[in-house]
N, C-alpha and C positions, 0 to 999 in steps of 0.2 A: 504493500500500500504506500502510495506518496503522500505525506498530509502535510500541510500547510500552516501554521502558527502563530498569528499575531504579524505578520507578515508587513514591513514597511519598507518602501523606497524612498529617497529622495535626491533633487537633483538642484546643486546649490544650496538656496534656501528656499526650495520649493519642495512642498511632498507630495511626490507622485499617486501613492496610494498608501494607504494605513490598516493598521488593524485584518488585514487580509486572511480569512481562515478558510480549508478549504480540502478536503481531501480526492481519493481518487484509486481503485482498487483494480483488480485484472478485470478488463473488457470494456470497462468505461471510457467515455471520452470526453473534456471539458474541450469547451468553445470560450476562448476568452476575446469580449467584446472592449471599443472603446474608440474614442477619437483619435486622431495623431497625435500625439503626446501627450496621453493618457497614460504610459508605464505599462504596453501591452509588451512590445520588444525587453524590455528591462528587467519583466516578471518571467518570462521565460529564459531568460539569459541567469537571471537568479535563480531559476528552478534547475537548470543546467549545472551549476556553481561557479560561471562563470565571470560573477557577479557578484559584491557581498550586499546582502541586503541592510540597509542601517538599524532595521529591528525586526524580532523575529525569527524564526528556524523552520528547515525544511528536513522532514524525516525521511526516510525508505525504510520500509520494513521495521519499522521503531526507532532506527538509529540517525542521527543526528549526519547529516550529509556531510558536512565537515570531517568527521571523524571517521566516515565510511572511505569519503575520498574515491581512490578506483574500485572500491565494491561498487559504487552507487554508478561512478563515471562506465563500468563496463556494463550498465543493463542500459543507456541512453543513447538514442540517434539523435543530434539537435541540427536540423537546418535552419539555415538564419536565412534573413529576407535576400540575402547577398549570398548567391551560389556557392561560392567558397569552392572551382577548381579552377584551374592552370590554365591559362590561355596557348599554354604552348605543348601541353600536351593532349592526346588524342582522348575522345570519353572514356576507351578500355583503360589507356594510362591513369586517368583520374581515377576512378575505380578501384582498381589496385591499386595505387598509393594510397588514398581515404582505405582503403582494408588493412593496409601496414599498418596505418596509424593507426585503426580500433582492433589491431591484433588477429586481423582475419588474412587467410590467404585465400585470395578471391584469383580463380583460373580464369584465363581469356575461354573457354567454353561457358562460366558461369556469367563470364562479366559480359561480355557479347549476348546471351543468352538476354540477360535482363536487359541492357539497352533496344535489342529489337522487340521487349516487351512495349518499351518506353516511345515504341515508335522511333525509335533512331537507326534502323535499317540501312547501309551501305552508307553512314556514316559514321562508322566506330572508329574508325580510324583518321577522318580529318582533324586537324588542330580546333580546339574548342573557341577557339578566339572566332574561326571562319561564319561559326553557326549563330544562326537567329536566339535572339533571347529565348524564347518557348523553347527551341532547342537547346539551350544552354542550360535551362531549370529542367529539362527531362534529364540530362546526363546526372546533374544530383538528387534528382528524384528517384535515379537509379539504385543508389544506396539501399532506397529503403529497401527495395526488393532480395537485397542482399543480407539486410543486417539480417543479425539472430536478438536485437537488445529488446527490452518487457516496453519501456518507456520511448514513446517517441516525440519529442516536441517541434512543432514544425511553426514557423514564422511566416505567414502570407506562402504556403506551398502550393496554393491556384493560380497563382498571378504568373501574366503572360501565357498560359497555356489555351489553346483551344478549348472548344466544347467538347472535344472528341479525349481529349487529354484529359482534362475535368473528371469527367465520368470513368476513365481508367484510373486515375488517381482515388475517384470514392470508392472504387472498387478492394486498391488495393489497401486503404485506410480499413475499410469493413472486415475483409479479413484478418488485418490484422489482430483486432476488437473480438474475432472469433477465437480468435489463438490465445484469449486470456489478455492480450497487449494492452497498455492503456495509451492515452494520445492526449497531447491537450496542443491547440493550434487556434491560431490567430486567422481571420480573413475578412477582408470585405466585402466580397463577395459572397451570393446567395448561393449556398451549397446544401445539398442536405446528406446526413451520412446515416442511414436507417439501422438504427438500435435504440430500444429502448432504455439505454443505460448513457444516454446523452444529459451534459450539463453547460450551463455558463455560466459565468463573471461575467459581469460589466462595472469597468475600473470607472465610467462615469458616473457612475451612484455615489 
């Protein structure tokens, strides 16, 4: 379970959000709503631990994130709004390297395999820099198809994609939600992801 605590951000002398409590168990998915600078980015980057929140604590499984450290860092996929791969290497190369880093050996039969799920077909191999945005947020959407982690938090993970994309992407969110997974993501777009174990915040209240 990830649960949430008293939870505060702040930026300067502005507080983002307060008092923030909020849990989340295998197969549920929270939708966190708000305006632009609302402290929707900043709440997920804090849920990651990438982030110190100024008050408050984030548990897994009872234990205090901090102290879990890579217990907690290896059950987590975090994509940020910002694709986070290499312009100069191919989607396969990005794949594999993002697997180094989360300790996974991802085969060019696995990593190929998921980018032509992602719709990137007879493009696995050009430089990422060449490809359209929508093309560019599929290559790291490709991840997910790869990870093995419980938790996935994703930052605006529909933006730029088709409608065709869209709906492969709630696909592959729902499954994961079957697998026990939990999710918590941010969008401004109208999406729907059918479970009945759906939640949100909204950081504007």
């Amino acid at each position: 379970m990830l649960e949430i605590q008293q939870l505060e951000c702040t930026r300067g002398d502005h507080i983002l959000f307060s008092n923030l409590n909020f849990s989340l168990r295998d197969g549920e998915i929270l939708h966190v709503r708000g305006s632009n600078g609302s402290g929707k980015t900043s709440l997920l980057r804090i849920i990651c631990g990438l982030l110190m929140p100024s008050a408050g604590r984030i548990c897994w499984d009872g234990g205090d994130i901090r102290k879990l450290r890579e217990e907690f860092t290896g059950n987590v996929t975090y994509l940020g709004h910002l694709n986070g791969i290499k312009g100069d290497l191919s989607g396969l190369e990005n794949l594999q390297l993002g697997g180094k880093l989360d300790g996974l050996d991802i085969s060019e039969q696995a990593g190929l395999a998921a980018l032509s799920k992602m719709g990137l077909r007879g493009r696995e191999d050009l430089p990422t820099k060449v490809l359209s945005q929508g093309q560019k947020r599929r290559v790291a959407l490709a991840r997910l198809l790869l990870s093995k982690t419980r938790l996935w938090i994703l930052d605006e993970p529909f933006v730029a994609l088709d409608v065709k994309a869209v709906a492969h992407l709630q696909s592959v969110i729902q499954q994961h939600l079957e697998h026990n997974g939990m999710v918590v993501f941010t969008t401004h777009q109208e999406v729907e992801i059918n479970t009945g174990r759906a939640h949100h915040i909204d950081l504007d209240l």
